[in-house]
C-alpha angles and dihedrals in degrees: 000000000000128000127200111183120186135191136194145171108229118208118246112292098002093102095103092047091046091048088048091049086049104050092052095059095041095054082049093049092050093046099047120026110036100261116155084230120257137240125227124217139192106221118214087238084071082253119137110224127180130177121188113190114215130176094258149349091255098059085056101053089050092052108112105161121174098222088131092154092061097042088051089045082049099041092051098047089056126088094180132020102212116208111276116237121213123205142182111225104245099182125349118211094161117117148216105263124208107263 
């Protein structure tokens, strides 16, 4: 399994409209190119972060969706873009959680 984890900083008053922008691609991306889905955090340091598991990074890198309203939601909520960071899943102890 492959994890892509991102991270922002959003401008002042811009959270609902990111969260709306991110939601969008990550339903698209879930529908329609074989994501596990993704969750989306507020970090204490005032940071966004955001990791989305795949079955590989290959899957990942072949993933083109057209959900453009979403990305420029997205695009114009964010003041910094921070690095994103890959990472093979080693060992998941996370588990399914009652919905």
């Amino acid at each position: 399994m492959f994890t892509a984890i991102y991270r922002w900083r959003l401008k002042p008053g811009k959270e609902d409209q990111f969260i709306e922008g991110w939601t969008r691609v990550t339903t698209a991306i879930y529908a329609g190119c074989g994501s596990y889905g993704s969750r989306l955090h507020k970090c204490a340091d005032g940071t966004w972060l955001a990791y989305a598991q795949w079955p590989d990074a290959a899957t990942r890198e072949n993933c083109h969706h057209p959900e453009h309203e979403g990305r420029r939601l997205m695009s114009e909520a964010v003041a910094e873009d921070l690095d994103p960071i890959s990472a093979e899943v080693v060992l998941d102890m996370l588990k399914d959680r009652p919905h």
